[in-house]
C-alpha positions in Angstrom: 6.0 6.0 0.4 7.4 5.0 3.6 10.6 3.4 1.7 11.6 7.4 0.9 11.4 7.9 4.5 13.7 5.6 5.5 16.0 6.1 3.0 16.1 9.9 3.7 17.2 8.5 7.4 20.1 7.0 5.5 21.3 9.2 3.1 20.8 12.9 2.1 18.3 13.0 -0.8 19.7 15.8 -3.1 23.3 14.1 -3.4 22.4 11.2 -3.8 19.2 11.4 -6.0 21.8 13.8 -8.3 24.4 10.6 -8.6 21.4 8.4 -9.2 20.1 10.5 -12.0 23.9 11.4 -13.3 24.1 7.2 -13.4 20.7 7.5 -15.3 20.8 9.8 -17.8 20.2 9.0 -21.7 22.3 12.4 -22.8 24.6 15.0 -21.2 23.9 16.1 -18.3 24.3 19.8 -17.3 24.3 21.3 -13.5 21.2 23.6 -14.5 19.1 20.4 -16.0 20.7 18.3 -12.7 19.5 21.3 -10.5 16.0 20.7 -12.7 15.5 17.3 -12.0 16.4 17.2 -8.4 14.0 20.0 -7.2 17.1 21.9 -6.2 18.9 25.1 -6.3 21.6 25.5 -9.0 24.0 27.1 -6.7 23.0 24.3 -4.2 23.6 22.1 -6.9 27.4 22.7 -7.7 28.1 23.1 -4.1 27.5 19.5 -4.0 29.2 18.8 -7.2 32.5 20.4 -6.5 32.6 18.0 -3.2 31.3 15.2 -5.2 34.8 16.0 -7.6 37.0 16.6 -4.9 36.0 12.8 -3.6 36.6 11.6 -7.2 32.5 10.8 -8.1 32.1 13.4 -10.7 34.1 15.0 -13.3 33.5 18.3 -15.2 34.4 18.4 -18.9 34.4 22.0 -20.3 32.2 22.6 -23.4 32.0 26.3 -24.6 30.3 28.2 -21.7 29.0 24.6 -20.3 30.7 21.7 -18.1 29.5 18.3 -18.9 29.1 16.6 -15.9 30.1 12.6 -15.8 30.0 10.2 -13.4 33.8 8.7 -12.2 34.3 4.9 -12.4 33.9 5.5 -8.6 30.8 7.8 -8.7 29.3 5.1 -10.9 29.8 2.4 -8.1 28.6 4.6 -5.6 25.6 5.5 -7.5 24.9 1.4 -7.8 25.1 1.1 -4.3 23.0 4.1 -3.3 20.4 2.3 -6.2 20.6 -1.4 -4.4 19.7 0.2 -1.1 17.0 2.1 -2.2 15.4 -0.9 -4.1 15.6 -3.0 -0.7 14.0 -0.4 1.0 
């Protein structure tokens, strides 16, 4: 377990484990289920999404009473990268 240590020297765990697992998912992907899977807050949780959309990652798509949350062309780079330099580690 010593590669998550030194990743979490790197990078912040939550944002990037939530573009990791946006990058990931098989289905839509909600902020509550994100919140879920990253062991986080859900207010926590869009805090870092609304950053996340004002740097272009993520984009919310209004459905009903829920935003569908999708990764950018950008986000989906980003989250690549994050993935090749956890898998070195």
């Amino acid at each position: 377990m010593q590669n998550k240590e030194i990743f979490r020297v790197f990078f912040r765990e939550k944002p990037a484990m939530m573009l990791i697992n946006l990058k990931n998912a098989k289905g839509e992907v909600y902020a509550s289920s994100l919140a879920k899977t990253v062991d986080c807050t859900y207010s926590h949780v869009v805090k870092i999404l609304q950053a996340m959309q004002k740097a272009g990652l993520v984009n919310f798509e209004k459905q009903g009473r829920l935003k569908l949350l999708t990764l950018t062309k950008s986000g989906s780079e980003v989250a690549d990268h994050i993935s090749g330099v956890m898998n070195l580690l």
